[in-house]
C-alpha positions as a Python dict, from the first residue, in 0.01 Angstrom:
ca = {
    (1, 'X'): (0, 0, 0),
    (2, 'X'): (-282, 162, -194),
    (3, 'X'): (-103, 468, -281),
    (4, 'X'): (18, 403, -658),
    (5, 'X'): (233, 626, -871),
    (6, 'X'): (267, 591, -1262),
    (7, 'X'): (517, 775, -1475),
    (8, 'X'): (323, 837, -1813),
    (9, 'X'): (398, 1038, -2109),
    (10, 'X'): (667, 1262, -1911),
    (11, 'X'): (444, 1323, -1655),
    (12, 'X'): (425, 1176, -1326),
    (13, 'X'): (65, 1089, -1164),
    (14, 'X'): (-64, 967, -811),
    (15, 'X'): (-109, 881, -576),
    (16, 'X'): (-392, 675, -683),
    (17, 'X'): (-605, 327, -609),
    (18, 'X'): (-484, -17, -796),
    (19, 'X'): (-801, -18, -937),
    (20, 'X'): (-736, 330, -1107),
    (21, 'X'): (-410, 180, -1219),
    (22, 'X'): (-647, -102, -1380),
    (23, 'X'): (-854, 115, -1520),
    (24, 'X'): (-617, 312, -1673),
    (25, 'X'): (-439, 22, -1833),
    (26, 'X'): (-785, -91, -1962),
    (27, 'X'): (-798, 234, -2116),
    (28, 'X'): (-460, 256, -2274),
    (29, 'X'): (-350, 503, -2072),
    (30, 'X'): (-81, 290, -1891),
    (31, 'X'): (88, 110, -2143),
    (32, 'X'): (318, -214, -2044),
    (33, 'X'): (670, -15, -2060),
    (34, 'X'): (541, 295, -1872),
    (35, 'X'): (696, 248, -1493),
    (36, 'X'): (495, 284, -1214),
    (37, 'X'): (554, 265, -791),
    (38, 'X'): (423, 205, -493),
    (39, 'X'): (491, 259, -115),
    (40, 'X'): (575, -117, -25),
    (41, 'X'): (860, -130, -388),
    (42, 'X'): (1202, -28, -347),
    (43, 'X'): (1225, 158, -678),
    (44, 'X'): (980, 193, -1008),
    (45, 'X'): (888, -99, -1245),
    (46, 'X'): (692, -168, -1573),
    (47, 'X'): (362, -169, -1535),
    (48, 'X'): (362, -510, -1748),
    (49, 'X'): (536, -667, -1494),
    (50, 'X'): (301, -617, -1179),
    (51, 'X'): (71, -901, -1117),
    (52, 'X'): (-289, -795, -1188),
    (53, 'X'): (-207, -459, -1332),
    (54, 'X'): (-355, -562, -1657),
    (55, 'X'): (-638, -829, -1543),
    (56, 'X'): (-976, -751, -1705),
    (57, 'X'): (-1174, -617, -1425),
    (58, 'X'): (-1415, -871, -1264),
    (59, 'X'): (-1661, -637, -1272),
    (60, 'X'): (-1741, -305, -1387),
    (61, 'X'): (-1524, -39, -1284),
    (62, 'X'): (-1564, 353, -1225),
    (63, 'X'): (-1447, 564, -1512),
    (64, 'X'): (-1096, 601, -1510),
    (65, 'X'): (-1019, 989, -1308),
    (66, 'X'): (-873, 1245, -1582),
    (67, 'X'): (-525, 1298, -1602),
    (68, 'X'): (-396, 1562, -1360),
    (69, 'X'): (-259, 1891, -1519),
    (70, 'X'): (-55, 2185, -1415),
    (71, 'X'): (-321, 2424, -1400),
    (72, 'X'): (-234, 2569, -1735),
    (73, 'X'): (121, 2627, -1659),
    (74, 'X'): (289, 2428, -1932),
    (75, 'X'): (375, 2627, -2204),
    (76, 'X'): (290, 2651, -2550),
    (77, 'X'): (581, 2537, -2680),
    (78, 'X'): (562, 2206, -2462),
    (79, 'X'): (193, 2163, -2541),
    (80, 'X'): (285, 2124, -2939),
    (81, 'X'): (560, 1944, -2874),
    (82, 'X'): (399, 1678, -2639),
    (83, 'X'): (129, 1653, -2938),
    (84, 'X'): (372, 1600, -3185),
    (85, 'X'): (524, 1299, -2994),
    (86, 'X'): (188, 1161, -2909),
    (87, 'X'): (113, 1154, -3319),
    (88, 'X'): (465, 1013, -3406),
    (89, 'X'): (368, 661, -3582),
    (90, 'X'): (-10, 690, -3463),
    (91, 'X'): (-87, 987, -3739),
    (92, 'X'): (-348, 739, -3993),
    (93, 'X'): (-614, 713, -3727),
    (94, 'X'): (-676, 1083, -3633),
    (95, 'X'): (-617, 1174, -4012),
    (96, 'X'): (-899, 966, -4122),
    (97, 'X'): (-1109, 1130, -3830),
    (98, 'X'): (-1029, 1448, -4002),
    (99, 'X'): (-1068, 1314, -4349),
    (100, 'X'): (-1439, 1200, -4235),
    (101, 'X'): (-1503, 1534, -4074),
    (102, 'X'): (-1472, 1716, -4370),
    (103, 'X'): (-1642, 1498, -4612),
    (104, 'X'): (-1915, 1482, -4420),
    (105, 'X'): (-1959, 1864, -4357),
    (106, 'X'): (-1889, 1967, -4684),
    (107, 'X'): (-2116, 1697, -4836),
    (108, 'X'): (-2374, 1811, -4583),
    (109, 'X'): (-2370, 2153, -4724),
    (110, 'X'): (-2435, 2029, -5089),
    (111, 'X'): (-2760, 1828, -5008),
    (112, 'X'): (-3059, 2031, -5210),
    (113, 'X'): (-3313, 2238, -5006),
    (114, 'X'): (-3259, 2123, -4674),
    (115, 'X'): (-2847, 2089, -4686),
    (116, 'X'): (-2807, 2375, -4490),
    (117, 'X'): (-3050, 2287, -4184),
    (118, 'X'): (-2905, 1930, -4186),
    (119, 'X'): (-2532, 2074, -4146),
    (120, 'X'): (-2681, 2266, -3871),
    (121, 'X'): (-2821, 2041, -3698),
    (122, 'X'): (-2518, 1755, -3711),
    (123, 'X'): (-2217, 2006, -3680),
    (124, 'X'): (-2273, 1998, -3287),
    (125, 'X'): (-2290, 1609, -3212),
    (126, 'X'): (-2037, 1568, -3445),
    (127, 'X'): (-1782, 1842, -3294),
    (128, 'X'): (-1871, 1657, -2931),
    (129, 'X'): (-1799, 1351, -3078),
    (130, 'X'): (-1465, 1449, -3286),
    (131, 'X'): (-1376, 1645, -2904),
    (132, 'X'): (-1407, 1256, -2728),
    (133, 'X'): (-1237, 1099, -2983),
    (134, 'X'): (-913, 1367, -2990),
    (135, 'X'): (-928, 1353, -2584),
    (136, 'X'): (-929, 976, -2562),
    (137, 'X'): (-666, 977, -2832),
    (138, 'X'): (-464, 1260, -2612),
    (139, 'X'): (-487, 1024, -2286),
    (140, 'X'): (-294, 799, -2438),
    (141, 'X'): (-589, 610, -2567),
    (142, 'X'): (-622, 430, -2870),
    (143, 'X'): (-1009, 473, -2961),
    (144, 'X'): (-1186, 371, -3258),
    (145, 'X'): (-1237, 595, -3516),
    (146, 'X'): (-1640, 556, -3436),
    (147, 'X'): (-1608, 702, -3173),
    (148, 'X'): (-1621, 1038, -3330),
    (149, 'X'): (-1993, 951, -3395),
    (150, 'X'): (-2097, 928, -3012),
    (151, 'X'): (-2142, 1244, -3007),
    (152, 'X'): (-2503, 1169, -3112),
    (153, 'X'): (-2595, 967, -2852),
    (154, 'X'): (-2633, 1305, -2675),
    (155, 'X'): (-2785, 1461, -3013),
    (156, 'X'): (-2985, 1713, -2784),
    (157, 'X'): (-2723, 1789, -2540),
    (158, 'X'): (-2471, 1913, -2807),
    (159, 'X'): (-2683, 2047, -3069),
    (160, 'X'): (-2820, 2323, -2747),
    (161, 'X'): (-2449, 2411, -2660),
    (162, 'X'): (-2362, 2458, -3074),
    (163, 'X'): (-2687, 2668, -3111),
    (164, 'X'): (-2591, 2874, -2760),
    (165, 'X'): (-2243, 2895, -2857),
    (166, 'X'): (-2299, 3075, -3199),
    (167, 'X'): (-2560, 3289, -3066),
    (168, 'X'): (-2300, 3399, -2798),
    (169, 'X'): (-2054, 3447, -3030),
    (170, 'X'): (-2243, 3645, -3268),
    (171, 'X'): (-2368, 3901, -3010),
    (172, 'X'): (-2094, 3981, -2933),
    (173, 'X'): (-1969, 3997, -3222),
    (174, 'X'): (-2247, 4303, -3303),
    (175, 'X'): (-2002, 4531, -3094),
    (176, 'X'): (-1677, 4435, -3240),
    (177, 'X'): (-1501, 4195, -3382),
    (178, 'X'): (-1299, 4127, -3067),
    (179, 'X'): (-1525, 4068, -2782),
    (180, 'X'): (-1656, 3798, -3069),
    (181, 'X'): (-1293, 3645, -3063),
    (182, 'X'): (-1266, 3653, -2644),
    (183, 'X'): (-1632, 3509, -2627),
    (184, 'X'): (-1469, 3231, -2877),
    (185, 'X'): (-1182, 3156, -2653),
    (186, 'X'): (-1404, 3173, -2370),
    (187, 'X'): (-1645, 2899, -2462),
    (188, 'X'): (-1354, 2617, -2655),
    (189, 'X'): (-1347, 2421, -2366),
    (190, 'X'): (-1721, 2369, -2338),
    (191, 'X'): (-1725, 1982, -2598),
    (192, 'X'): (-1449, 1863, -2312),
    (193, 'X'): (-1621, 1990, -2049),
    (194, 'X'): (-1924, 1813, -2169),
    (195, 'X'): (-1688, 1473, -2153),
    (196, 'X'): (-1592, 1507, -1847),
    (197, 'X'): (-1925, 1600, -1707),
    (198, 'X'): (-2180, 1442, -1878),
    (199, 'X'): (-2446, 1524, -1601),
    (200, 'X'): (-2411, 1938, -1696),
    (201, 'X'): (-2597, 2057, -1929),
    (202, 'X'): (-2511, 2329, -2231),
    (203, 'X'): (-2552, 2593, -2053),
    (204, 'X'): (-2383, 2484, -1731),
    (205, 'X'): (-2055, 2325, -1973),
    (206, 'X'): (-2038, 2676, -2126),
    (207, 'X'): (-2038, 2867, -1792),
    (208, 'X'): (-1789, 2593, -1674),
    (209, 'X'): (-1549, 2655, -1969),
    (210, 'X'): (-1567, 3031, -1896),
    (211, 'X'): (-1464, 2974, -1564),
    (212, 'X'): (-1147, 2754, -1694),
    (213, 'X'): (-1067, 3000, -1917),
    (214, 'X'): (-1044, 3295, -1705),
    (215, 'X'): (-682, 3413, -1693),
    (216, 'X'): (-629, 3142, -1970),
    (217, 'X'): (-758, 3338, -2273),
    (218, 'X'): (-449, 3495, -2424),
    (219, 'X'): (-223, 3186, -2400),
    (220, 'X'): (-505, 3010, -2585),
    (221, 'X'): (-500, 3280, -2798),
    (222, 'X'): (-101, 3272, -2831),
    (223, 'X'): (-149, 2880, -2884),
    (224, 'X'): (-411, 2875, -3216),
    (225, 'X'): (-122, 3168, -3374),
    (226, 'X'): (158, 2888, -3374),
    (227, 'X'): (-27, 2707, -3581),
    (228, 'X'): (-95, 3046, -3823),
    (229, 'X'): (246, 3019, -4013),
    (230, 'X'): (145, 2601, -4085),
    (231, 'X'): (-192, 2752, -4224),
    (232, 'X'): (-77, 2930, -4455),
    (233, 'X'): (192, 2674, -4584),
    (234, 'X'): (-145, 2442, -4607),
    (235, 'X'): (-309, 2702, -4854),
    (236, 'X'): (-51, 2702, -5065),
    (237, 'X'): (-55, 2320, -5076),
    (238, 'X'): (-386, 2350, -5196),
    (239, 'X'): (-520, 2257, -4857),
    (240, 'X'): (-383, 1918, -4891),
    (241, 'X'): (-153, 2014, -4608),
    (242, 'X'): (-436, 2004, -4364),
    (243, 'X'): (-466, 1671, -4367),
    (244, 'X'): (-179, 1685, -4101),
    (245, 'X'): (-229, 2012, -3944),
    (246, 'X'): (-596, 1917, -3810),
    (247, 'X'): (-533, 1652, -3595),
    (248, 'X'): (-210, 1758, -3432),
    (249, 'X'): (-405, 2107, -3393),
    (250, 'X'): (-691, 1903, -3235),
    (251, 'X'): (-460, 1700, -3015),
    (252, 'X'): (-266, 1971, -2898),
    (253, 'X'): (-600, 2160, -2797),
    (254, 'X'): (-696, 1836, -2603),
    (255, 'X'): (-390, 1851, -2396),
    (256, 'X'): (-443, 2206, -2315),
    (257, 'X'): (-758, 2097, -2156),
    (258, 'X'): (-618, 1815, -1996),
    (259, 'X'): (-329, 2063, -1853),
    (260, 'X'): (-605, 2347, -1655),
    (261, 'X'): (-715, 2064, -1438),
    (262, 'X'): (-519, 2061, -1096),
    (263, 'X'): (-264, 1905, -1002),
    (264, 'X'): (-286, 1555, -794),
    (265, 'X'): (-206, 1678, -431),
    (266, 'X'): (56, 1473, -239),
    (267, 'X'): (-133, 1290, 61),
    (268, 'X'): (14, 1363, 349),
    (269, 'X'): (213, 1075, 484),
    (270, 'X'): (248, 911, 197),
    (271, 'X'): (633, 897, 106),
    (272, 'X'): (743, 1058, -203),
    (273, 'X'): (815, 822, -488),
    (274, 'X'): (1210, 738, -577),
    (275, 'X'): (1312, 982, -837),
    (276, 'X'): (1348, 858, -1177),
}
């Protein structure tokens, strides 16, 4: 009776171990209300109400396996509007994430001789970091806002795949302006890549987030131009509307990653879980 199924967020996951059950829970991903099933129950239950579910682990655990996606088949319009509910009443948090962001790049900028070369050299640990902090928060999480500082701990790691990226970028830009833009679109996925697999280096996370993007471009593409019409409302607000706009941008970008990994095959075997 190994062969667990949880209901989360609208989306159904398993089968998996208990002890990725636990470790979900430890993470926040399985809260006490979300249901969840296995072969040897007659129908789904709260998760708060299965004995051990939420134990601390007596030791430590493997890192909890990401969420399974759809492999990019959700669409746009579902993508926005799962981010919207995952911000409703948790909004503060990622705002201040945002809030720090800015301040931090802009005041980077102002510094006297060597501003510049500073902002260069922090904008990549701290877009790694923001990128775990926004995917944690997206897995139904609830990190602390420090967390958008680890990005440092691997200081050399995302500095090389900022530096690569822009270089990238900016050749080919040199031809036109829009193999610049499909280079762009190409390479977002590379700070979640580096997340996920933390034993890759830049280079490899870049080629790995061109190979998740192929066939994915446009609807990323389509995706950044729903949130065109809110940009422009933000301008006239003086930019104060961004305060809202960048983390529910950043969230929603988070699930699309989460949504190109594959789905979690049925075992064969295994009996389907009762339908909700």
């Amino acid at each position: 009776m190994d062969n667990w199924y949880c209901h989360v967020g609208g989306q159904r996951y398993g089968p998996l171990r208990f002890e990725d059950m636990q470790a979900w829970c430890r993470e926040g991903r399985i809260k006490p209300e979300d249901l969840v099933w296995n072969e040897g129950m007659t129908d789904w239950a709260k998760a708060g109400g299965v004995p051990g579910l939420f134990m601390p682990p007596a030791s430590p655990s493997p890192e909890p396996p990401r969420p399974a996606g759809t492999d990019g088949h959700t669409c746009n319009a579902e993508l926005t509007a799962w981010a919207r509910e995952q911000l409703r009443g948790r909004w503060w948090p990622p705002i201040a994430v945002g809030l720090i962001l800015a301040a931090i790049q802009t005041g980077s900028g102002f510094l006297p001789y060597a501003g510049g070369l500073i902002q260069l050299a922090i904008t990549g640990p701290l877009e790694l970091g923001v990128a775990i902090y926004f995917l944690a928060f997206a897995r139904r999480g609830n990190p602390d806002i420090g967390v958008m500082f680890n990005g440092f701990q691997r200081f050399g790691s995302a500095l090389g795949a900022y530096l690569l990226m822009t270089l990238f970028i900016l050749l080919w830009s040199l031809l036109l302006i829009i193999p610049g833009i499909i280079a762009a679109l190409a390479y977002s996925q590379t700070y979640f890549v580096m997340i996920d697999h933390p034993e890759l280096g830049p280079l490899e996370a870049i080629t790995r987030s061109k190979e998740m993007m192929r066939g994915y471009k446009e609807k990323l593409f389509w995706l950044g131009l729903r949130f065109f019409g809110w940009s422009l409302l933000c301008i006239l607000t003086l930019g104060i509307g961004f305060i809202w706009l960048t983390p529910y941008m950043r969230v929603t970008y988070a699930r699309f990653y989460d949504d190109l990994q594959p789905p979690v095959p049925e075992q064969a075997g295994t009996p389907a879980p009762p339908v909700l």
